[in-house]
C-alpha positions in Angstrom: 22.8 -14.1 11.3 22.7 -11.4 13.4 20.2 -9.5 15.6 19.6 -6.9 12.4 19.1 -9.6 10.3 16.7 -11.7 11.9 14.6 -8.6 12.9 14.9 -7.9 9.0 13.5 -11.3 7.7 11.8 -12.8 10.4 7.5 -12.1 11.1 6.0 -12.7 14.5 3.7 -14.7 12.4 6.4 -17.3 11.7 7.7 -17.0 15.0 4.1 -17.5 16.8 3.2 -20.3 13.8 0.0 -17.5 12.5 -1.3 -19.3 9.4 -1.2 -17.3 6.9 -4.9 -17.8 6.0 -5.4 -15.9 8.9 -4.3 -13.3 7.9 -5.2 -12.8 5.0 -9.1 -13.4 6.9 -8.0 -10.1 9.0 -7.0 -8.2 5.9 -10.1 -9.3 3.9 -12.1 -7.7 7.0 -10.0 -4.5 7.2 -11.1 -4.0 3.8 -14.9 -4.6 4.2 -14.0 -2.4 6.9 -12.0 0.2 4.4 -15.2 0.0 1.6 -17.5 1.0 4.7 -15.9 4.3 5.4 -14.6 3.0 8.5 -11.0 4.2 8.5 -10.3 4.0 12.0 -10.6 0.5 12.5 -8.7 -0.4 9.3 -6.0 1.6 10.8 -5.9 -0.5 13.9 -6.4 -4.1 11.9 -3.4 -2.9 9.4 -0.9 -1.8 12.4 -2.0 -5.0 13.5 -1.3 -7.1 10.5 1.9 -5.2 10.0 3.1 -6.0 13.3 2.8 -10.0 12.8 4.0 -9.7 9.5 6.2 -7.3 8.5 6.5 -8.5 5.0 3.2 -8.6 4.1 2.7 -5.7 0.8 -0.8 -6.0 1.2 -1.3 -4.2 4.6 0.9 -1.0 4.0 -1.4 -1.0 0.4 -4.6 -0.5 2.6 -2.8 1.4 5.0 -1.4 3.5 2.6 -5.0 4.0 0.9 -6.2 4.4 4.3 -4.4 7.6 5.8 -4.8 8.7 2.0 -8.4 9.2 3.0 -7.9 10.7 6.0 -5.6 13.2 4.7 -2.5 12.3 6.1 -0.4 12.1 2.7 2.6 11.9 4.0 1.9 9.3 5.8 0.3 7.2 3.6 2.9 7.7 1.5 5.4 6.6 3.9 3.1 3.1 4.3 3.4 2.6 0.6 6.9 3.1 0.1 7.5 0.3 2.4 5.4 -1.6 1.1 7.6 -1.4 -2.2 10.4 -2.1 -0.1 9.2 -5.6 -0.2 8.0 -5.8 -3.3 9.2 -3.8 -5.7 7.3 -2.8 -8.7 4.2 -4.1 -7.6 1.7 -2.1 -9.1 -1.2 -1.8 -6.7 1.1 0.3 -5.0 2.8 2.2 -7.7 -0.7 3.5 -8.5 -1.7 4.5 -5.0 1.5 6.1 -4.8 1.3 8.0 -8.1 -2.1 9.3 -6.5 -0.8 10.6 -3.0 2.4 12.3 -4.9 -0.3 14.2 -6.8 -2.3 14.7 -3.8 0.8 16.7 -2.2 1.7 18.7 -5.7 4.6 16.5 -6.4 3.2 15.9 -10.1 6.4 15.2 -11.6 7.0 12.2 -9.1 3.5 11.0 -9.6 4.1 10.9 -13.8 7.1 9.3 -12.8 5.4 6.0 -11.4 1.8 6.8 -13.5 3.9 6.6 -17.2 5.2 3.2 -17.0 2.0 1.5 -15.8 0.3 3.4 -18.4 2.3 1.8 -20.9 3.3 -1.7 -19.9 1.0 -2.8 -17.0 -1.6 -5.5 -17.6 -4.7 -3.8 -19.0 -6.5 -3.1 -15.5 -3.6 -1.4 -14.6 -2.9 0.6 -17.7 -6.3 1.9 -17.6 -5.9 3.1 -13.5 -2.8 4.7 -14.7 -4.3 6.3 -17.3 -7.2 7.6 -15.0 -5.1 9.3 -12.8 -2.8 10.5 -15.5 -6.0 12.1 -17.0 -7.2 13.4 -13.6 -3.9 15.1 -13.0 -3.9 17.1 -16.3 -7.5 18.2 -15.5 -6.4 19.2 -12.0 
């Protein structure tokens, strides 16, 4: 494997032996943190958690949802889409990105991600969908 590669697929979790119960304990607290209002810090704990993990979908969710509050959609959106690098489809993300496309005027995109969770998600996520389809047609 080369250098590339083993950047690519390996965390500094695995490398340092960072159980991953740990983490999810520091992600668990950035969003206590998030719920709070507290954006700042969740920034700092989710550059964190990305950095020993790099795989983890979770952080550049709240990461993504965090710079969405703060404004910064580009950004955010930037967080999100790699976080559907590594896992594709997920719909967490799908949503929060249908929400920040809309946020920056690029409705079509957002309908583009919205539609299919609207129609074949599980029902939690059908319904989000669905809210934000809504919201985007009163808008």
């Amino acid at each position: 494997m080369d250098t590339q590669g083993y950047l690519e697929t390996t965390t500094m979790r695995s490398i340092m032996g960072i159980p991953t119960a740990q983490l999810d304990a520091v992600m668990a607290t950035a969003f206590q943190l998030y719920q709070a209002g507290r954006y700042q810090e969740v920034e700092i704990l989710c550059r964190g958690l990305i950095a020993a993990d790099h795989l983890y979908w979770w952080a550049y969710s709240l990461y993504g949802a965090t710079l969405h509050r703060l404004g910064c959609h580009e950004e955010a959106l930037a967080q999100v889409d790699r976080g559907l690098v590594f896992e594709p489809g997920q719909p967490k993300l799908l949503l929060l990105r249908g929400r920040i496309l809309a946020a920056l005027g690029r409705t079509d995109e957002a309908r583009a991600d919205l539609i299919p969770l609207a129609r074949t998600g599980r029902p939690a996520d059908q319904a989000a969908a669905a809210r934000e389809l809504a919201q985007m047609e009163a808008a």
